[in-house]
OpenMM code with the backbone's topology and positions (N, CA, C; nanometers):
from openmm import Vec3, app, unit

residues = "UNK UNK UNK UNK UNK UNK UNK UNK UNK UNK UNK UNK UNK UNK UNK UNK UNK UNK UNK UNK UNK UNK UNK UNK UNK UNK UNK UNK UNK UNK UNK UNK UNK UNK UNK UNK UNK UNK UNK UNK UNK UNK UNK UNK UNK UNK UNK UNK UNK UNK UNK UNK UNK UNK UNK UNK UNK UNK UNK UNK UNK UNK UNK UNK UNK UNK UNK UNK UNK UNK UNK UNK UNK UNK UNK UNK UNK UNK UNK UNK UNK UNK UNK UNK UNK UNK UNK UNK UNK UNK UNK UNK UNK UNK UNK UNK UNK UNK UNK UNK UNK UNK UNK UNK UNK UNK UNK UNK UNK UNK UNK UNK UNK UNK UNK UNK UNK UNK UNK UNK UNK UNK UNK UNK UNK UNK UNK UNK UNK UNK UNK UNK UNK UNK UNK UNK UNK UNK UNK UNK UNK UNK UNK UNK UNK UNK UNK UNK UNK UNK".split()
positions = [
    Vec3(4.1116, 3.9709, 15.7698),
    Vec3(3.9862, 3.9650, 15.6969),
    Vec3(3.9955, 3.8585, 15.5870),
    Vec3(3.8935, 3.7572, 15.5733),
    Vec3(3.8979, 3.6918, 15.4978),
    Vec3(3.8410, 3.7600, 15.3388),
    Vec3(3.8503, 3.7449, 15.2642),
    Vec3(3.8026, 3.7436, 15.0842),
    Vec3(3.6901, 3.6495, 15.0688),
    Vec3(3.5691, 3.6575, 15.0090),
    Vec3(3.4858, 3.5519, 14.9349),
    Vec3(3.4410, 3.6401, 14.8308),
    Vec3(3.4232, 3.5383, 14.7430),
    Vec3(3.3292, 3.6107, 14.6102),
    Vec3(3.1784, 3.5848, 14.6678),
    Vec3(3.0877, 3.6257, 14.6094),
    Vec3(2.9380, 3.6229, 14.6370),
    Vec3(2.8996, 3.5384, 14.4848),
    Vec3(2.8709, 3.3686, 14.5791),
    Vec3(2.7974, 3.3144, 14.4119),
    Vec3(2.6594, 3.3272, 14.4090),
    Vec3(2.6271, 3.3145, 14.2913),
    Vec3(2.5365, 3.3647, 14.2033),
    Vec3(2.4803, 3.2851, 14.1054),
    Vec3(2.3436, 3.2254, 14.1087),
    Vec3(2.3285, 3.1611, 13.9750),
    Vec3(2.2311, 3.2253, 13.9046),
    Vec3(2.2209, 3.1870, 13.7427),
    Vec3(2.1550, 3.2480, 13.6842),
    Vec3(2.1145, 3.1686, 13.5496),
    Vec3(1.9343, 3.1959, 13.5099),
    Vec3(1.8842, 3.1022, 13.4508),
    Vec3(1.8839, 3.1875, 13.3209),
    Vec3(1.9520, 3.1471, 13.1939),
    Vec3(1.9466, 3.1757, 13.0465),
    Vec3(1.8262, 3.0453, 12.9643),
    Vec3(1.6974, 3.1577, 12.9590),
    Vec3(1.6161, 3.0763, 12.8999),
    Vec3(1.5527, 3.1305, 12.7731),
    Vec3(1.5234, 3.0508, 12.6844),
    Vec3(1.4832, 3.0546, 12.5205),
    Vec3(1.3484, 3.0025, 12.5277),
    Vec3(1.3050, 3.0383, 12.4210),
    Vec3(1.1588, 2.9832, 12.4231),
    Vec3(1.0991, 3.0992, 12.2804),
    Vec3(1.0816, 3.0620, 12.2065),
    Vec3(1.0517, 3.0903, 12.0300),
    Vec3(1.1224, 3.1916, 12.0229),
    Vec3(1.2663, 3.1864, 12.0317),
    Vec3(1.3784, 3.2802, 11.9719),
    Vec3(1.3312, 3.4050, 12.1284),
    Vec3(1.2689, 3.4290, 12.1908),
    Vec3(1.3144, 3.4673, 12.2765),
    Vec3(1.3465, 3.4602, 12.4435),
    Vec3(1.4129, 3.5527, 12.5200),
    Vec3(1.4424, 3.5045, 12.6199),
    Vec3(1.4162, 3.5702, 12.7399),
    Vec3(1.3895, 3.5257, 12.8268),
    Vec3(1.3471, 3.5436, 12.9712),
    Vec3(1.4050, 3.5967, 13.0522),
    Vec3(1.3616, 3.7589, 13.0906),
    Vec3(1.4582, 3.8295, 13.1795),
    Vec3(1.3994, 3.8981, 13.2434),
    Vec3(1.4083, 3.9637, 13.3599),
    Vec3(1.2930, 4.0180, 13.5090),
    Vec3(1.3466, 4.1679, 13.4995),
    Vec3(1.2666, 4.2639, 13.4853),
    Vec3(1.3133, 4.3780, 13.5128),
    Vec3(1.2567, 4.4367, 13.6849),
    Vec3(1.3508, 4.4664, 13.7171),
    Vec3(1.4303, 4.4984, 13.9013),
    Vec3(1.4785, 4.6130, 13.9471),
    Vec3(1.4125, 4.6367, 14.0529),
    Vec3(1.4881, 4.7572, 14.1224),
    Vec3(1.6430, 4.6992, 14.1791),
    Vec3(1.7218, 4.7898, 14.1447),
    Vec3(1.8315, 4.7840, 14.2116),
    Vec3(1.9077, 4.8906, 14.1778),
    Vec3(1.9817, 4.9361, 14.3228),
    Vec3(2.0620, 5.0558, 14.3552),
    Vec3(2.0057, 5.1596, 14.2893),
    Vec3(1.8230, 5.1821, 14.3023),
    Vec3(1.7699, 5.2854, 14.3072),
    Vec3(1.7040, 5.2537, 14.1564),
    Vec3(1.7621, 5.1746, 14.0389),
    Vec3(1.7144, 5.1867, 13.9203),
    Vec3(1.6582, 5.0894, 13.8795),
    Vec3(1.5742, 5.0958, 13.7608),
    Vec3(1.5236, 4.9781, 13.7199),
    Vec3(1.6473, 4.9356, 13.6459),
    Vec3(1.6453, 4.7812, 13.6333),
    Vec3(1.7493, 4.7469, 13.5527),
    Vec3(1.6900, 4.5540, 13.4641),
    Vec3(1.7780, 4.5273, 13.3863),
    Vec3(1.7020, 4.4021, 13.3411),
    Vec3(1.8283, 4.2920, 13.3781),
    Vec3(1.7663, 4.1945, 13.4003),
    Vec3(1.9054, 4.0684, 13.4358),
    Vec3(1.8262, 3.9220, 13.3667),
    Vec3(1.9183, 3.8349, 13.3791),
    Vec3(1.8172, 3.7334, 13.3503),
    Vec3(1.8046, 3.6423, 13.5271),
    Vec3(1.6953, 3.6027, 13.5198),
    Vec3(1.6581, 3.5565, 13.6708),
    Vec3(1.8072, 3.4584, 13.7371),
    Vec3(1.7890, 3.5516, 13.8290),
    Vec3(1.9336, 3.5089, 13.8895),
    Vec3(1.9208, 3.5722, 14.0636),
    Vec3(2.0250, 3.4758, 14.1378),
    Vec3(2.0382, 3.5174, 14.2763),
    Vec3(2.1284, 3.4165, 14.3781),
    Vec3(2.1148, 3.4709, 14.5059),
    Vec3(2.2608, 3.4185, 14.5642),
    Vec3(2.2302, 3.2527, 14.5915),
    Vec3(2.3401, 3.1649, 14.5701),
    Vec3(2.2990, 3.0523, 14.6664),
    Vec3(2.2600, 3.0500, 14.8378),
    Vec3(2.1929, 2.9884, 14.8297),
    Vec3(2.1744, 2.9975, 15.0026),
    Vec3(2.2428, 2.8452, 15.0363),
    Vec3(2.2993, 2.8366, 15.1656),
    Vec3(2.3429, 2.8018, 15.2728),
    Vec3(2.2558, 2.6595, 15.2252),
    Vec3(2.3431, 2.5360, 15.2186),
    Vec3(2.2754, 2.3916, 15.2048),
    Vec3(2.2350, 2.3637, 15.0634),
    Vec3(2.2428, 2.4532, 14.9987),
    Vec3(2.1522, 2.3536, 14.8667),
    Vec3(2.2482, 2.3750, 14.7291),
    Vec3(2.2567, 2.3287, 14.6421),
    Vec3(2.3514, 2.2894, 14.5423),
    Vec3(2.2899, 2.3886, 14.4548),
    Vec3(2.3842, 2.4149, 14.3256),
    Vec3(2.3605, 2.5046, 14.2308),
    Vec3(2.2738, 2.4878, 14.1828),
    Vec3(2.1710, 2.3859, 14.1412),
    Vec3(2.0956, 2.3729, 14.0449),
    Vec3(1.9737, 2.3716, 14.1012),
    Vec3(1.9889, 2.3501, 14.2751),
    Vec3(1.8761, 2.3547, 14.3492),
    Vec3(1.8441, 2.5457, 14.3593),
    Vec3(1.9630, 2.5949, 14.3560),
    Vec3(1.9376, 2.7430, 14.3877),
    Vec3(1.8909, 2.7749, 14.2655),
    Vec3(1.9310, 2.7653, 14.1340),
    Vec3(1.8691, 2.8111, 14.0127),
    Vec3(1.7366, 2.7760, 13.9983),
    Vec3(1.6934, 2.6121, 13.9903),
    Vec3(1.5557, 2.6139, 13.9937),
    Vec3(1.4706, 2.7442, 14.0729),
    Vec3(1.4858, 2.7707, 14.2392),
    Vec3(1.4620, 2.8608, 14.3249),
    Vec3(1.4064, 2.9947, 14.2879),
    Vec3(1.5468, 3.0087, 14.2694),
    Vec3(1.5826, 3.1543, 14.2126),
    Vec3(1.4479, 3.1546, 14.1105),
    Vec3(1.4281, 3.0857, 14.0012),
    Vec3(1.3568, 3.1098, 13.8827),
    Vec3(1.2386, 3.1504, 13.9247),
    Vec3(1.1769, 3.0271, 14.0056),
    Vec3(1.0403, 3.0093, 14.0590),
    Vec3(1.0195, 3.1207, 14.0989),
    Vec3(1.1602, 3.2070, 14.2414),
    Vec3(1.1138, 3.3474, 14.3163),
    Vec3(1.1081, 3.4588, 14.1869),
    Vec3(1.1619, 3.4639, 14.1109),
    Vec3(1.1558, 3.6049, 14.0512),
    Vec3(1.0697, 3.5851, 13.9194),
    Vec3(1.0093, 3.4940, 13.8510),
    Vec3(0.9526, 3.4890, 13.7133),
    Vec3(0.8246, 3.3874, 13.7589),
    Vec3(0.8057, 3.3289, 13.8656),
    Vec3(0.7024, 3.2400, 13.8374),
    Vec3(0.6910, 3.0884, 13.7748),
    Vec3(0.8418, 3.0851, 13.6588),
    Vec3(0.8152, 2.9645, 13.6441),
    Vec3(0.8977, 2.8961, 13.6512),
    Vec3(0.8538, 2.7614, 13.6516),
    Vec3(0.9202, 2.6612, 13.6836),
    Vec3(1.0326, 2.6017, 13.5820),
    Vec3(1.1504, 2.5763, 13.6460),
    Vec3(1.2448, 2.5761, 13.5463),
    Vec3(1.3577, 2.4620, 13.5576),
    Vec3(1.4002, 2.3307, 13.4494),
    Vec3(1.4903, 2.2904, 13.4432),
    Vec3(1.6031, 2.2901, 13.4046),
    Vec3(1.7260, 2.2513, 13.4725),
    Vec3(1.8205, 2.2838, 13.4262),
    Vec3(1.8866, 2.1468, 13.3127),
    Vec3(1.9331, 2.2263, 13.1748),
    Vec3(1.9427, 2.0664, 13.1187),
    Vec3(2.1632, 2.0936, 13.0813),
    Vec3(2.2048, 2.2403, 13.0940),
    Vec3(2.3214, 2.2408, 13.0793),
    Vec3(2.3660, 2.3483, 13.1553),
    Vec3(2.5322, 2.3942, 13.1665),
    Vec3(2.5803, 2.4711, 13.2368),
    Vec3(2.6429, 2.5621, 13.1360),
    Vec3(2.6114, 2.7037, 13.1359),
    Vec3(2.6318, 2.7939, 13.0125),
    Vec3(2.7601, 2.8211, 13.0495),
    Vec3(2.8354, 2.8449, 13.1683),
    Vec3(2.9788, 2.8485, 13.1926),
    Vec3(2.9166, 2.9506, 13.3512),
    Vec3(3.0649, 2.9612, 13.3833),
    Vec3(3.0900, 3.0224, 13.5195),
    Vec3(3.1735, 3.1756, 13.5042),
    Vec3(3.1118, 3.3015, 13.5435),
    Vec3(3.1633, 3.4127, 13.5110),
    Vec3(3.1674, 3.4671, 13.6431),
    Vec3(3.3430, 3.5430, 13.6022),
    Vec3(3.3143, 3.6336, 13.7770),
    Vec3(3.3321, 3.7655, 13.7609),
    Vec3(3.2738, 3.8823, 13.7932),
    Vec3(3.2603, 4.0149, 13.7942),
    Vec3(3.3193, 4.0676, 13.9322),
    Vec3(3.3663, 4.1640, 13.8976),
    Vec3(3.4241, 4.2438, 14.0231),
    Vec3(3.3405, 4.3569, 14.0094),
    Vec3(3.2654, 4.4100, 14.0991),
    Vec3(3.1534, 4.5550, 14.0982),
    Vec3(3.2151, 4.6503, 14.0850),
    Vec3(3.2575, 4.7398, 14.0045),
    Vec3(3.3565, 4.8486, 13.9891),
    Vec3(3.3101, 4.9163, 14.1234),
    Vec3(3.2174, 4.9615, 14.1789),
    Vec3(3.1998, 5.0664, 14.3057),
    Vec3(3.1800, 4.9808, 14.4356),
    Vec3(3.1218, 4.8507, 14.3990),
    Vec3(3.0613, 4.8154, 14.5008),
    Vec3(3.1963, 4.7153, 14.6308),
    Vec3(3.3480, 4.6810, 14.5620),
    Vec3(3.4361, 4.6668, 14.6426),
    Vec3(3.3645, 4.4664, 14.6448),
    Vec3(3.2543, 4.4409, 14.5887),
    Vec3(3.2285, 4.2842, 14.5984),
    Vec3(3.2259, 4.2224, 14.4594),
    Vec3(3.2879, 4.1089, 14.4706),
    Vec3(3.3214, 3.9837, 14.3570),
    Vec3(3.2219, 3.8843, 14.3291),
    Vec3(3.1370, 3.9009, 14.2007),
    Vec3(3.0291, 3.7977, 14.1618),
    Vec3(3.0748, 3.6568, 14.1135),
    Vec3(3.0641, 3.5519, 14.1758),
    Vec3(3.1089, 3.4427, 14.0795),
    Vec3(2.9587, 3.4011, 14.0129),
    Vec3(2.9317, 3.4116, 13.8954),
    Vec3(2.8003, 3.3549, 13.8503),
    Vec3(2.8162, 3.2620, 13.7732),
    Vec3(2.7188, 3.1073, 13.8226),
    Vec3(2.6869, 3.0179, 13.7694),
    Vec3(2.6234, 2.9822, 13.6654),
    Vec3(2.5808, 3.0356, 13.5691),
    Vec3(2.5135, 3.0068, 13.4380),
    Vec3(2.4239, 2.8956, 13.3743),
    Vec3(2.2904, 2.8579, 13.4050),
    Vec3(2.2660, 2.7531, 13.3724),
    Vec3(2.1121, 2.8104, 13.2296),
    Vec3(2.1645, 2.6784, 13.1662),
    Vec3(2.0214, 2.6564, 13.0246),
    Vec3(1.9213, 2.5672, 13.0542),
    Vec3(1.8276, 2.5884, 13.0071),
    Vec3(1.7331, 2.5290, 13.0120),
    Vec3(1.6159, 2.5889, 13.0070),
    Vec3(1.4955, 2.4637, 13.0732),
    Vec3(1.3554, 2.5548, 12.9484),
    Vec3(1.2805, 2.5409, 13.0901),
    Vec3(1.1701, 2.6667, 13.0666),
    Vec3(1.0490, 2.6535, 13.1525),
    Vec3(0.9348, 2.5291, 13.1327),
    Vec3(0.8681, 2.5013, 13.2060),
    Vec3(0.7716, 2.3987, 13.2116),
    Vec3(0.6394, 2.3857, 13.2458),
    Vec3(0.6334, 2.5417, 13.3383),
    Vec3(0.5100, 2.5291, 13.3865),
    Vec3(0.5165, 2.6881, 13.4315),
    Vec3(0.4232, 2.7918, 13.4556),
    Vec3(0.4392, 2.8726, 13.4738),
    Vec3(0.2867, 2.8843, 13.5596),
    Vec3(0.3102, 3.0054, 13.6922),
    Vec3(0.2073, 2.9869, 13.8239),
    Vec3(0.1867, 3.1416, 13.8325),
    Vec3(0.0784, 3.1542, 13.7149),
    Vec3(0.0748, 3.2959, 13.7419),
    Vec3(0.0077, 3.3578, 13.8158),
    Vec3(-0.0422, 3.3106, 13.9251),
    Vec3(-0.0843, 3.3508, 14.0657),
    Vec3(-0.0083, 3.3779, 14.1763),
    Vec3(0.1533, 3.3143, 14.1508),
    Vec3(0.2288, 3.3316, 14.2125),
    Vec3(0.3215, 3.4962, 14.2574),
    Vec3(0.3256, 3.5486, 14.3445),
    Vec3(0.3616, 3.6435, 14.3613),
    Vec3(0.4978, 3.6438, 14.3923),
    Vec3(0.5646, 3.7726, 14.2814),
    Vec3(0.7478, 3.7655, 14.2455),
    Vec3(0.7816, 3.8049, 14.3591),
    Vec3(0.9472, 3.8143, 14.3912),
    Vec3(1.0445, 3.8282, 14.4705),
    Vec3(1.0026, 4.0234, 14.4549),
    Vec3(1.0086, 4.0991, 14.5702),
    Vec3(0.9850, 4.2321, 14.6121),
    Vec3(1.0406, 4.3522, 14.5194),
    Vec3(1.1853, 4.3164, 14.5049),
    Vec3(1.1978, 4.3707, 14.3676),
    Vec3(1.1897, 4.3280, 14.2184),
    Vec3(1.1426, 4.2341, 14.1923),
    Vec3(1.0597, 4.2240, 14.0418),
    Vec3(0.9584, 4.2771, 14.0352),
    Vec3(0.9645, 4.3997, 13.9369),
    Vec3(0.8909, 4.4408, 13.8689),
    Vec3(0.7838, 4.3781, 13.7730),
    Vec3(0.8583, 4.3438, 13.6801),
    Vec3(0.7869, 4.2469, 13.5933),
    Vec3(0.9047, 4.1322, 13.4929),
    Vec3(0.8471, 4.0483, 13.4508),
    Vec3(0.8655, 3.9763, 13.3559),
    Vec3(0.8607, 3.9967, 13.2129),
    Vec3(1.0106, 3.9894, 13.1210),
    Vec3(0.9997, 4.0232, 12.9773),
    Vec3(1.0641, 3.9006, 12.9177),
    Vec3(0.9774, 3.8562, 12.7856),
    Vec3(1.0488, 3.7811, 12.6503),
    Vec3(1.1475, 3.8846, 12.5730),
    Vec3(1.2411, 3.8634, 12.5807),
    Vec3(1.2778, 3.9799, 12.4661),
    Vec3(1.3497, 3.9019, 12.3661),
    Vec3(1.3836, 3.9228, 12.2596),
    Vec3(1.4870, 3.9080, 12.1465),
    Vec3(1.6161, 3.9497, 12.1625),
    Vec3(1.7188, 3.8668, 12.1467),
    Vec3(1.8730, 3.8680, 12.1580),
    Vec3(1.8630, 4.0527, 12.1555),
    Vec3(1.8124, 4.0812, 11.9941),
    Vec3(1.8201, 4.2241, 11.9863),
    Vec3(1.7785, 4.3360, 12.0654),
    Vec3(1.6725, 4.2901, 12.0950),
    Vec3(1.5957, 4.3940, 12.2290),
    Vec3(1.6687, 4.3711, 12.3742),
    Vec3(1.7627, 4.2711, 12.3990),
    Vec3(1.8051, 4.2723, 12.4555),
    Vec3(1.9277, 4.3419, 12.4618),
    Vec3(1.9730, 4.3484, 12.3568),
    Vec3(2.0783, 4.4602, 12.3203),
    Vec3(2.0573, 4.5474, 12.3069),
    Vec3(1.9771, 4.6375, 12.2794),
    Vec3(1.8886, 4.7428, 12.2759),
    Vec3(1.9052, 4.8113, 12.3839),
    Vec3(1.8942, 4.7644, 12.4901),
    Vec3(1.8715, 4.7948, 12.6224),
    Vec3(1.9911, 4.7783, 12.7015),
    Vec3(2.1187, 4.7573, 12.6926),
    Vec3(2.2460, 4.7347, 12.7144),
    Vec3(2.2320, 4.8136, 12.8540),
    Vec3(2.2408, 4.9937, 12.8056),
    Vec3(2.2364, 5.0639, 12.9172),
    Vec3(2.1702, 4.9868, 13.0754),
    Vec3(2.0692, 4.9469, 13.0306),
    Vec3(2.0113, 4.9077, 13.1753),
    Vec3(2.0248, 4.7458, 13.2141),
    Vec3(2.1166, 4.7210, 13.1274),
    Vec3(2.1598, 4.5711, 13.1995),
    Vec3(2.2382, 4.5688, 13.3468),
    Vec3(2.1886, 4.4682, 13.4333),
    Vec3(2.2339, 4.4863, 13.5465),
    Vec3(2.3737, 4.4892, 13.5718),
    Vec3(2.4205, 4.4065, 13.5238),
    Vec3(2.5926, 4.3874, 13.4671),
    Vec3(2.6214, 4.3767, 13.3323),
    Vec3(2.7272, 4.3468, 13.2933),
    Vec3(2.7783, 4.2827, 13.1873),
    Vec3(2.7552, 4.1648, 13.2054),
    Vec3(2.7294, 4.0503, 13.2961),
    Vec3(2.7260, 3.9289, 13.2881),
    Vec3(2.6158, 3.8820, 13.1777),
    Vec3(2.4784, 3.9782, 13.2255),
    Vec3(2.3637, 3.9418, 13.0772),
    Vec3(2.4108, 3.9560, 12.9511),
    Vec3(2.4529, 4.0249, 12.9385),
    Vec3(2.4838, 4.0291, 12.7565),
    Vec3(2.5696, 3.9276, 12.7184),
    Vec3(2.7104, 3.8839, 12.7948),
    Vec3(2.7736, 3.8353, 12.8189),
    Vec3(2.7175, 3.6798, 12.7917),
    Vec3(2.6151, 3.6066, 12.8262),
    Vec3(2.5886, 3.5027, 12.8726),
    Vec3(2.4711, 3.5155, 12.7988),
    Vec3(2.4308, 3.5992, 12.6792),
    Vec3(2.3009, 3.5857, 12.6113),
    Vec3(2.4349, 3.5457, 12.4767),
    Vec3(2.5164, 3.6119, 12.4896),
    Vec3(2.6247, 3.5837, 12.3812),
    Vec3(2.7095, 3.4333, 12.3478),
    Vec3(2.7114, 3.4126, 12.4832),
    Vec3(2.7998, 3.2510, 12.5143),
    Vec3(2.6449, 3.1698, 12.4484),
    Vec3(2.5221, 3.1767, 12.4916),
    Vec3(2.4090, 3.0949, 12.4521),
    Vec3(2.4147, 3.0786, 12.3135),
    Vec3(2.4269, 3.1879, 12.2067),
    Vec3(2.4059, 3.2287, 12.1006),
    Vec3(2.5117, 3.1377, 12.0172),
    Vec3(2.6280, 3.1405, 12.0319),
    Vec3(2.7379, 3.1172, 12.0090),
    Vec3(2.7343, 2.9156, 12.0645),
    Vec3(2.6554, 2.8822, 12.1092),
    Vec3(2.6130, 2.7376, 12.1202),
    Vec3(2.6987, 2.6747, 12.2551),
    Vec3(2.7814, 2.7163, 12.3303),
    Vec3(2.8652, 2.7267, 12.4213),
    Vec3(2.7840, 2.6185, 12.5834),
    Vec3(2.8338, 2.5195, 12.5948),
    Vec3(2.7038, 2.4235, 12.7137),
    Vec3(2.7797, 2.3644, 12.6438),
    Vec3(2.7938, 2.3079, 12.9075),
    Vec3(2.8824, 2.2091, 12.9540),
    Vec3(2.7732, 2.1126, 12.9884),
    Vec3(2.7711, 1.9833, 13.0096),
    Vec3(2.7037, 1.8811, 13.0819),
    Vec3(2.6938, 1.9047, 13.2469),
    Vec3(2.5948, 1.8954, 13.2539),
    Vec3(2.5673, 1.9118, 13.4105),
    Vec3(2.6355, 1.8065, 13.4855),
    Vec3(2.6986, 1.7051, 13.4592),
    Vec3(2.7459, 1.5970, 13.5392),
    Vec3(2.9204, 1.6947, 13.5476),
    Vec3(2.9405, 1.8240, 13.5105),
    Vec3(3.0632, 1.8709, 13.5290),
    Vec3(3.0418, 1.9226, 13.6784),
    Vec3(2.9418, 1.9505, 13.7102),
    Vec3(2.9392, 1.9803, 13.8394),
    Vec3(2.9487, 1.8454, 13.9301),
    Vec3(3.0085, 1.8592, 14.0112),
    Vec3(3.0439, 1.7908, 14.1692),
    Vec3(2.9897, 1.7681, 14.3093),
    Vec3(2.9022, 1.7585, 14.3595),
    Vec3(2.8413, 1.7709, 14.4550),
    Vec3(2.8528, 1.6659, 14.5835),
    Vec3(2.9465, 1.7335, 14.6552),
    Vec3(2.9430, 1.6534, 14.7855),
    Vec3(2.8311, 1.6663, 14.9009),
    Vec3(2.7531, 1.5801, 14.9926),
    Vec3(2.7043, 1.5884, 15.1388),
    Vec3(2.8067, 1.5930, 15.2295),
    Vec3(2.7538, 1.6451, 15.3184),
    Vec3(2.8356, 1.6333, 15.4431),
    Vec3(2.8007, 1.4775, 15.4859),
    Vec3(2.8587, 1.4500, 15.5725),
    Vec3(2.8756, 1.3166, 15.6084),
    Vec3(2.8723, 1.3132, 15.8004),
] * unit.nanometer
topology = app.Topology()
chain = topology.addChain("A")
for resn in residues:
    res = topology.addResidue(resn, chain)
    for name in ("N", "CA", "C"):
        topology.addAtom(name, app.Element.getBySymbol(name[0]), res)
């Protein structure tokens, strides 16, 4: 049997002191994350983050740095998250657009309200990565590498 981690990117966004996070069904509960999801097959990290954003919040989103790379092991679930971390700001928002099946809804919250709510963070990676933001922590996107096939 081979091993893979399951990557993961995920968009940490600000916008007048607060920040952008989707509350989601998962494993039966509501829970809050910041918009995040798996890479798919062909497209580069920053192509999946833009994605990701658009499917679960509606808006449109650039990436201008890389908040760092975190990996979680699921205490029950026996699978390894590598998550990609990216900053940056929304630009346009399509609120006609209809979210990804489990988004619930869309919240601004405050660092604090986001702490507030700890219990129902999807992982530790959110708090985690609202903390690295806070703390001023952003790599240059040219740290990433991106090969084509040939």
């Amino acid at each position: 049997m081979i091993w893979k981690p399951n990557v993961v990117v995920a968009a940490i966004i600000e916008r007048e002191g607060k920040f952008l996070l989707v509350e989601e069904k998962a494993d039966g509960k509501l829970v809050l994350n910041q918009p995040a999801g798996h890479l798919d097959e062909g497209e580069s990290l920053m192509q999946a983050v833009v994605r990701e954003t658009l499917e679960e919040t509606a808006w449109h989103f650039t990436p201008e740095a890389l908040l760092g790379v975190y990996r979680w092991p699921h205490p029950t679930k026996g699978v390894t998250y590598l998550r990609f971390a990216f900053t940056g700001r929304v630009t346009r928002h399509d609120e006609s657009r209809a979210l990804d099946h489990d988004i619930v809804r869309t919240l601004w919250l405050s660092p604090e309200e986001i702490r507030a709510e700890r219990a129902r963070h999807r992982s530790p990676q959110v708090e985690r990565c609202l903390s690295d933001y806070l703390a001023g922590r952003h790599y240059p996107l040219e740290i990433l590498a991106e090969f084509e096939d040939r």
